[in-house]
NULOPA-84016 format. One record per residue (C-alpha): x, y, z; residue number from 1. Coordinates in Angstrom, 2 decimals, m for minus. Each point is the difference from the previous one (the first is absolute). Example, Ala and Ser with C-alpha at 12.3 -4.5 7.8 and 13.67 -1.06 7.14 Angstrom:
BEGIN
<u:12.30 | v:m4.50 | w:7.80 | nr:1>;
<u:1.37 | v:3.44 | w:m0.66 | nr:2>;
***
This chain:
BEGIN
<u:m14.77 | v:9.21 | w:m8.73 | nr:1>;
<u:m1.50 | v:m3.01 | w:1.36 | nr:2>;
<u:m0.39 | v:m0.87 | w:3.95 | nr:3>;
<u:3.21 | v:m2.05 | w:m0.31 | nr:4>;
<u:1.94 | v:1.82 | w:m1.17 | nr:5>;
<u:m0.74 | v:2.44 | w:2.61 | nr:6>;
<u:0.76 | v:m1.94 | w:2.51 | nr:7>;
<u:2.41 | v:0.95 | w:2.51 | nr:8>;
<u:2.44 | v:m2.50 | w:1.40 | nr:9>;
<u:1.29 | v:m0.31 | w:3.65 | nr:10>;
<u:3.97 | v:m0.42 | w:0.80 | nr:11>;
<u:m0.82 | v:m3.63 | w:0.46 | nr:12>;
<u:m1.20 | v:m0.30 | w:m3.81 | nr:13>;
<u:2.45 | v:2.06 | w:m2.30 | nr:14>;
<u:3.77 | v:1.63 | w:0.56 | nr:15>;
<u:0.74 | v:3.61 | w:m1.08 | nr:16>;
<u:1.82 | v:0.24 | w:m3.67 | nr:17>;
<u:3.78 | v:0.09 | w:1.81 | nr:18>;
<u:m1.15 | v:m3.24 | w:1.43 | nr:19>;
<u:m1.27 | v:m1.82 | w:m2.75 | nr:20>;
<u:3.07 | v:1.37 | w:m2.23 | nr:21>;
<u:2.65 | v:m1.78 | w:2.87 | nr:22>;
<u:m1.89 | v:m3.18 | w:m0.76 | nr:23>;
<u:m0.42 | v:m0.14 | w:m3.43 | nr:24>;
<u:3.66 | v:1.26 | w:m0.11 | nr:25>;
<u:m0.70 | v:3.12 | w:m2.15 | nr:26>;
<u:0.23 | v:4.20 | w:1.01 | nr:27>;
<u:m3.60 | v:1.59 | w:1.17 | nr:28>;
<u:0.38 | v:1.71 | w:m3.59 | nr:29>;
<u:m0.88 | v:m3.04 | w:m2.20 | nr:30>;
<u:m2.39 | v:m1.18 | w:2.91 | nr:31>;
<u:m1.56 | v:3.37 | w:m0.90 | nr:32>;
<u:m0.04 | v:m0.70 | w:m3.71 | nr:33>;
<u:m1.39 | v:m3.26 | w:0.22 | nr:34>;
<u:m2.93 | v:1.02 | w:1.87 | nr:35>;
<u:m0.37 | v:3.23 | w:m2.42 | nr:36>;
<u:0.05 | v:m2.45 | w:m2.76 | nr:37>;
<u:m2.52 | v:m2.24 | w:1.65 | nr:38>;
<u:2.37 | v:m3.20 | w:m0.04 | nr:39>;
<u:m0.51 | v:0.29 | w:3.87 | nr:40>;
<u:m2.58 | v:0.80 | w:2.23 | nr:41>;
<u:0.04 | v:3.29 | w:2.90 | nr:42>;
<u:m2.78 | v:0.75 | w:2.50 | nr:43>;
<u:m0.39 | v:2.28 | w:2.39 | nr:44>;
<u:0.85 | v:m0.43 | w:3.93 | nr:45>;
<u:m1.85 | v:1.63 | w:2.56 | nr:46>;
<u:2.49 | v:2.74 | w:0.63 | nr:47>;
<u:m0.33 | v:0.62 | w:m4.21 | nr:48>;
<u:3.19 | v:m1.32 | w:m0.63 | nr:49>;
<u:0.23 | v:m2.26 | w:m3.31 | nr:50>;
<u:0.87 | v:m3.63 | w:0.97 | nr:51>;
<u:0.51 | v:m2.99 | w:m1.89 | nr:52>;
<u:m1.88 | v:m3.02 | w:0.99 | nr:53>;
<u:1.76 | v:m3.04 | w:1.54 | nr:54>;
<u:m1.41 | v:m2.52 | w:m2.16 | nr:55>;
<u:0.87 | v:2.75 | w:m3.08 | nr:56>;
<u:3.62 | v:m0.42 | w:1.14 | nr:57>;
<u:m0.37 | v:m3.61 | w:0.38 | nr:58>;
<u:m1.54 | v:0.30 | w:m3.49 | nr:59>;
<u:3.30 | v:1.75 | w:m1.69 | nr:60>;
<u:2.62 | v:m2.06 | w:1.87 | nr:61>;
<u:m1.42 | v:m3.51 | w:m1.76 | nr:62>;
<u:0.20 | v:1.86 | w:m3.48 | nr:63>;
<u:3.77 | v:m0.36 | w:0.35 | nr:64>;
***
């Protein structure tokens, strides 16, 4: 794994999966799949939560 990808993200930069699924009006289940099927991108915040990245959901919404 590279240093990226490693990177954690604050609350500032990314929303927790329930989050992100509210905005991209979807459930936290296909939020789940899309990250497990790397069509979106998950980091870790510093509490070791998986979060999605703002400009990830930003990303997804202008795929519409």
């Amino acid at each position: 794994m590279d240093e990226q990808q490693d990177a954690r993200l604050t609350e500032a930069e990314a929303v927790t999966i329930p989050q992100a699924a509210r905005t991209l009006g979807l459930d936290d289940y296909t939020v789940y799949t899309l990250i497990q099927r790397e069509r979106a991108q998950a980091r870790l915040s510093p509490s070791g939560e998986f979060v999605v990245p703002k400009d990830e959901v930003n990303r997804l919404l202008k795929k519409d």
